[in-house]
C-alpha positions in Angstrom: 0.4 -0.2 0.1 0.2 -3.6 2.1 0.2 -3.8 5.8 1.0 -7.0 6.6 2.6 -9.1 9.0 3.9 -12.1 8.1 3.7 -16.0 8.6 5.1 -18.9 7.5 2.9 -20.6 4.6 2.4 -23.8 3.1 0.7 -23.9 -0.2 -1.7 -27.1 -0.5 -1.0 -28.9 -3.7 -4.1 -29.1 -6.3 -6.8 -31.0 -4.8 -9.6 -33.0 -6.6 -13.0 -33.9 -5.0 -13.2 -37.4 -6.5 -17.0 -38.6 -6.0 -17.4 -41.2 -3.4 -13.8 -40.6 -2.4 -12.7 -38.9 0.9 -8.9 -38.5 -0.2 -7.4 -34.6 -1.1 -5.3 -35.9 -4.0 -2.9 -33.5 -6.2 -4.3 -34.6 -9.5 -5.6 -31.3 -10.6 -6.9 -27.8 -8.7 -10.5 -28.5 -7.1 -13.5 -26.5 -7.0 -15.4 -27.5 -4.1 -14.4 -30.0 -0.7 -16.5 -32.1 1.1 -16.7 -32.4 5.2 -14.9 -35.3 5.0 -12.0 -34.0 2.7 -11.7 -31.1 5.1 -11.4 -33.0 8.0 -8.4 -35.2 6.6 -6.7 -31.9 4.7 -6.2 -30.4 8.3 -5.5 -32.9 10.1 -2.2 -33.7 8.1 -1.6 -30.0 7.1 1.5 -28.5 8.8 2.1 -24.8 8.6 0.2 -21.8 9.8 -1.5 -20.8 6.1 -3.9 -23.4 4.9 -4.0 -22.0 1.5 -7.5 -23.5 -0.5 -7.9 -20.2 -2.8 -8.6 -22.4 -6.0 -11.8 -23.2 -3.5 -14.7 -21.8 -5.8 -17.7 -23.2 -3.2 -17.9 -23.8 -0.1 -21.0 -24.8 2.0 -21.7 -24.1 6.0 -20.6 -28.0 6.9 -17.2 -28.0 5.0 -17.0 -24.5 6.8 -17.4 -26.0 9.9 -14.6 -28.6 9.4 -12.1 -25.8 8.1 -12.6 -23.9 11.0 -11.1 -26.2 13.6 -7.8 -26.0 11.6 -5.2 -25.1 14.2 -3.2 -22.5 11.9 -3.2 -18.5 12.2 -4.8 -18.0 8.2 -7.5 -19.5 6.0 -6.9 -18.0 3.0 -10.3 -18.8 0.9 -10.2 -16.2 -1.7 -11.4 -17.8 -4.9 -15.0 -18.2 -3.4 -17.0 -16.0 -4.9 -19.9 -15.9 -3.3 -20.8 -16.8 0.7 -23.9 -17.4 2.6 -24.7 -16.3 6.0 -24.8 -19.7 7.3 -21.5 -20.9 6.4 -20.1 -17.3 7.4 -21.0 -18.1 11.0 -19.9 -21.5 10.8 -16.3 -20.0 8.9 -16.4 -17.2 12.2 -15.6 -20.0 14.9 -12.3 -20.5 13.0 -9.4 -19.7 16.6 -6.9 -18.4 14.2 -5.8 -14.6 13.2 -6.7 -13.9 9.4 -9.2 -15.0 7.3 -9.4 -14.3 3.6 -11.9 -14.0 1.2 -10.6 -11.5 -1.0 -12.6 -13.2 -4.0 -16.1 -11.7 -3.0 -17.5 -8.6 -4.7 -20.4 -8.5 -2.4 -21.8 -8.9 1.2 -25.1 -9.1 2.4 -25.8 -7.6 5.9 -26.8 -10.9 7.3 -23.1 -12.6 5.9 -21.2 -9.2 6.8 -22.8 -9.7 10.4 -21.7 -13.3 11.1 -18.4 -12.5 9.6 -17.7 -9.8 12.5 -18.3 -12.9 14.6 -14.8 -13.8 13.8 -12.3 -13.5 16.7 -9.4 -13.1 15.2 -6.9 -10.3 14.4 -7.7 -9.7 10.6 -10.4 -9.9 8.1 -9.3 -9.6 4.8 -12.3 -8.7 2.0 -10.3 -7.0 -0.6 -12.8 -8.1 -3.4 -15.4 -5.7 -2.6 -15.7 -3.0 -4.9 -19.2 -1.8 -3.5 -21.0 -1.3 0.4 -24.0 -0.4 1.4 -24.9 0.8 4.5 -26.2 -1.9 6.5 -23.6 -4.4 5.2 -20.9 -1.7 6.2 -22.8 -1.4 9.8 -22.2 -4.5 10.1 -18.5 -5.6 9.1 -17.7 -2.5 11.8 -18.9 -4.8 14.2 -15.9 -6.7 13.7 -13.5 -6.8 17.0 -10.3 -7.8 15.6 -7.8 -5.5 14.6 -7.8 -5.1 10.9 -10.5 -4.8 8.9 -9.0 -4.7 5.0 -11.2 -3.3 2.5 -8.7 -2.0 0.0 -11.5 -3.2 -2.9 -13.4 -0.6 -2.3 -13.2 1.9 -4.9 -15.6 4.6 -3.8 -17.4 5.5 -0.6 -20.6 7.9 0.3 -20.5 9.7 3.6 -24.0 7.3 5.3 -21.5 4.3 4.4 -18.3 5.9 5.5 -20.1 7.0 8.9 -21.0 3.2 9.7 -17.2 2.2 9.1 -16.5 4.7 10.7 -17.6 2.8 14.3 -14.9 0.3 13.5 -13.2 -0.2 16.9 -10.5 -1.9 15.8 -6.5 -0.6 15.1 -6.5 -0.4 11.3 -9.4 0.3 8.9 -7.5 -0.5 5.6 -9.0 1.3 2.8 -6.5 2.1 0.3 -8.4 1.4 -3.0 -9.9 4.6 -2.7 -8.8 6.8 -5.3 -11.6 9.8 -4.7 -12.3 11.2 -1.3 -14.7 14.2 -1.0 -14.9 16.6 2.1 -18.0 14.9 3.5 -17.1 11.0 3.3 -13.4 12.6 4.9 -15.3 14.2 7.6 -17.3 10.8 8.4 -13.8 9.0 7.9 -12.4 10.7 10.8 -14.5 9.4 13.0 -13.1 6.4 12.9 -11.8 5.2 16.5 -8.6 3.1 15.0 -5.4 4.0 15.2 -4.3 3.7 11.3 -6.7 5.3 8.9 -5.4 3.9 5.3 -5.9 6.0 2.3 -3.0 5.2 0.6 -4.9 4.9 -3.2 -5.8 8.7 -3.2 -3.8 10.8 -6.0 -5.6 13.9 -5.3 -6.6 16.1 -2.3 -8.1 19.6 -2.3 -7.6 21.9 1.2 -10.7 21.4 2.6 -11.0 17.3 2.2 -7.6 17.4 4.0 -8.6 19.4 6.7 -11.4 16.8 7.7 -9.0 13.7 7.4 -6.9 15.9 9.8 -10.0 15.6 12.2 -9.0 11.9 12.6 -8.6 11.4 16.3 -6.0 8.3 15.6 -2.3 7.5 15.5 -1.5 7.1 12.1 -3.1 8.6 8.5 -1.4 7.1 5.6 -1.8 9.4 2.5 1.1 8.0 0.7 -1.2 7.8 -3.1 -0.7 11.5 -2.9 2.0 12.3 -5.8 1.4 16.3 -5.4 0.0 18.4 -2.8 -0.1 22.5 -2.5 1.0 24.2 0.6 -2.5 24.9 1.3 -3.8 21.3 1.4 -0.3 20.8 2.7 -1.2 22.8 5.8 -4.3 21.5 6.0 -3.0 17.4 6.3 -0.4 18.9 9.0 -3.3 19.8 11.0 -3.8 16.0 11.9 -2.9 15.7 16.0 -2.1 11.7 15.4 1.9 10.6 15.9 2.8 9.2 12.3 1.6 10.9 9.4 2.4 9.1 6.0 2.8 11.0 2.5 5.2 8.7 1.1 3.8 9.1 -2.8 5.4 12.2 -2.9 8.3 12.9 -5.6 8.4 16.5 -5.0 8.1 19.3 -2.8 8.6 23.1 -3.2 9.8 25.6 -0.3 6.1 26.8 0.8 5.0 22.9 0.9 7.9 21.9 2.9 7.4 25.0 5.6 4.2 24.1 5.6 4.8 20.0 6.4 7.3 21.0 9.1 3.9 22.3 11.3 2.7 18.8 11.6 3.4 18.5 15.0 3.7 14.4 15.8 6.4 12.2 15.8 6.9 10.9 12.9 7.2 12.1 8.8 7.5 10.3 6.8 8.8 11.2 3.1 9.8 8.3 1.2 8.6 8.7 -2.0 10.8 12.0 -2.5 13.6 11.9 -5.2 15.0 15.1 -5.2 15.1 17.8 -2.4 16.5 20.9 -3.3 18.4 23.0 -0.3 15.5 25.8 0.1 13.0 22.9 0.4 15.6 21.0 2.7 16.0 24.0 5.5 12.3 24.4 5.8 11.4 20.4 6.1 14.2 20.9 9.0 12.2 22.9 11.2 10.1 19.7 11.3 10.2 18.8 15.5 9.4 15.6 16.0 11.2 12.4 16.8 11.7 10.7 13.1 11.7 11.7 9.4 12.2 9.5 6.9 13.7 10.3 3.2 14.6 7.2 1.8 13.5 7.5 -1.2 16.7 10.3 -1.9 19.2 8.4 -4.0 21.7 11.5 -3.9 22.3 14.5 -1.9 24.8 17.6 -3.1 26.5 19.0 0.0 23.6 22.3 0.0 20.9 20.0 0.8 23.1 17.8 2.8 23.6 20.9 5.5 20.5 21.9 5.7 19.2 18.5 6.8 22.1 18.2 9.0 20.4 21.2 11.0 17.1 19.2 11.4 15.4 19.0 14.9 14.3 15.2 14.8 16.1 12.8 17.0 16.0 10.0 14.0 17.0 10.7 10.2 16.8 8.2 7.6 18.7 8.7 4.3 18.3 4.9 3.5 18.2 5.5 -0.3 21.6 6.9 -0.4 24.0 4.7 -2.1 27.0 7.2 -2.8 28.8 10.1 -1.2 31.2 12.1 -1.2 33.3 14.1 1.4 32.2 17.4 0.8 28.1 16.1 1.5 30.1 13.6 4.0 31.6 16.7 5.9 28.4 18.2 6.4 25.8 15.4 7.0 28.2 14.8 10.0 27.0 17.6 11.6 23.7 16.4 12.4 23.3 16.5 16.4 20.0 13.9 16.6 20.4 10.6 18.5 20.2 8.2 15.3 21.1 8.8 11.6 20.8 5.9 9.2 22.3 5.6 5.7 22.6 1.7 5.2 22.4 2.7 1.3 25.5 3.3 1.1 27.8 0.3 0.5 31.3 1.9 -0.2 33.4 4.9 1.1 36.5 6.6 0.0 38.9 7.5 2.8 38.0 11.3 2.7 34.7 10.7 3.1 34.8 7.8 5.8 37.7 10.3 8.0 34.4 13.3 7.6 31.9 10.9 9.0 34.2 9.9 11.4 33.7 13.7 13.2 29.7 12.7 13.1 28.2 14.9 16.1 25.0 12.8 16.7 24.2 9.8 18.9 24.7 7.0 16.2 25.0 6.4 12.9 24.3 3.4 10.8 26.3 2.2 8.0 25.2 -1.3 8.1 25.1 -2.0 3.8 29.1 -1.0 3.6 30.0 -4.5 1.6 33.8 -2.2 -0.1 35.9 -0.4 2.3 39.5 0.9 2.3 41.5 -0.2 5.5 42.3 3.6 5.8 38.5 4.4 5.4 37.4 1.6 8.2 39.8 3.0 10.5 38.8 6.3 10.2 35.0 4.9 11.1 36.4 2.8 13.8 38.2 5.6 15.3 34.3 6.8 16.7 32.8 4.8 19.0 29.4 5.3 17.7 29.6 4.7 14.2 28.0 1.1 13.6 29.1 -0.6 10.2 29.7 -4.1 9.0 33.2 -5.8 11.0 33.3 -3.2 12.9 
């Protein structure tokens, strides 16, 4: 999974490093820039991305001149390699993100000059190995993302050093094997996201030491199948949002034992089929927001038992049809918000059942085909929100 905000980006055209000549031109892609070159690039470069990823060198006095471009990202991804003294010099960039996601390795004196860097994201997803040291001192890094989704495996010494990472997410979600002692060092972790979204397997007592992690959010969502016991175990975690959205299915005993997570938000997405047993226990859930958009249908069973859930907020986003038997019943849900922007047509039966909805709101903002006997029956309730309404 990314987690990304977004920006708007210019892409450089190719630029070749003429000898003797100070001029970017688009000729063809460039491996290296001079001081000079950079110095003219940023001066005429408008946008917030200064994209120079075909970049294969770079040396601490071109560093220098990139970092007084006035954007929010360098993007510098195709180096491959980096010294310590043009990481300090690339540090004094003033912008949000820098990338370098073409290195495979750090040395503890370029890690520690990195952390220099006061911006808001450091992006190193080309690491596929940390030591120690180097990971003591990338956690030194103040901003508030620190990506290294590279990373394919971690020891518990290494994980413990991350692990004083003070920033909000610690993004490591190329991770596909977890054991219970790197978990427990994990969750030491004083972020607020904890991102192990590459993980396809879990045993009971791994997940009981993620739980440990004294954050907001854990994001799990590699997970395809959990038991209820490692189930039980992940609901354990005290943070708001818990994320298990690489789930396709759940059974009755996994779903009972979800429902004890005791934050604010579930989320579910990956599910594509839910039957009703599974569907009454995932209802006892008591926290603000579950999300299931990842349901593409819904027989009226199912439909009633998650009409009985607890949450304030229910999201059905993947549902593109229904019909007014399921209609009749999903109306009955009594939370503030229910969403279903999925759906993009109605028959007249099924818009007059959702017309008797019993919650706060609900959301029907992808109807693009409706009846004039079905909008009227939507528009004769004041809180049902769909297009030309």
């Amino acid at each position: 999974m990314r987690h990304a905000t977004w920006v708007m980006v210019t892409v450089l055209p190719a630029l070749c490093g003429c000898a003797g000549s100070n001029e970017p031109t688009n000729k063809a892609a460039t491996k290296s820039l001079t001081p000079a070159q950079a110095e003219l690039l940023i001066g005429e470069h408008r946008g917030d991305e200064l994209d120079l990823s075909a970049l294969a060198r770079l040396d601490a006095a071109t560093a220098q001149a990139l970092a007084a471009f006035k954007g929010q990202r360098l993007d510098l991804s195709g180096l491959a390699g980096l010294d310590a003294e043009t990481a300090g010099a690339l540090a004094e960039f003033a912008g949000q993100e820098i990338w370098l996601n073409g290195l495979t390795r750090l040395d503890p004196a370029t890690a520690g000059n990195l952390a220099e860097f006061g911006g808001d994201w450091l992006q190193l997803d080309g690491l596929d190995a940390l030591d120690g040291a180097t990971a003591k001192a990338l956690a030194r890094f103040k901003g508030g993302r620190l990506d290294l989704t590279g990373l394919t495996t971690l020891d518990a010494a290494t994980a413990r050093e991350l692990a004083d990472f003070e920033g909000d997410w610690l993004l490591l979600d190329g991770l596909t094997t977890l054991d219970a002692a790197t978990a427990r060092a994990l969750a030491e972790s004083k972020g607020k996201l904890l991102a192990l979204d590459g993980v396809r397997m879990l045993d009971a007592d791994t997940a009981r030491a993620l739980a440990g992690f004294p954050g907001d959010a854990l994001d799990l969502s590699g997970l395809t199948k959990i038991d209820a016991a490692t189930a039980r175990a992940i609901a354990r975690f005290t943070g708001k949002s818990l994320h298990l959205n690489g789930l396709t299915a759940i059974d009755a005993d996994t779903a009972r034992a979800l429902a004890e997570f005791a934050g604010m938000v579930l989320r579910l997405n990956g599910l594509t089929a839910l039957d009703a047993t599974a569907a009454r226990e995932l209802a006892e859930f008591k926290g603000d927001i579950m999300l299931l958009n990842g349901l593409t249908m819904l027989d009226a069973d199912t439909a009633a038992a998650l009409a009985g859930c607890k949450v304030g907020q229910l999201y059905l986003s993947g549902l593109t049809a229904l019909d007014a038997d399921t209609a009749k019943v999903l109306a009955n849900f009594k939370g503030r918000h229910l969403y279903l922007p999925g759906l993009t047509t109605l028959d007249a039966e099924a818009a007059r059942a959702l017309a008797e909805f019993k919650g706060g709101n609900l959301y029907l903002s992808g109807l693009t085909t409706l009846h004039p006997e079905a909008a009227a029956a939507l528009r004769a309730h004041p809180a049902v929100e769909f297009p030309g309404r």
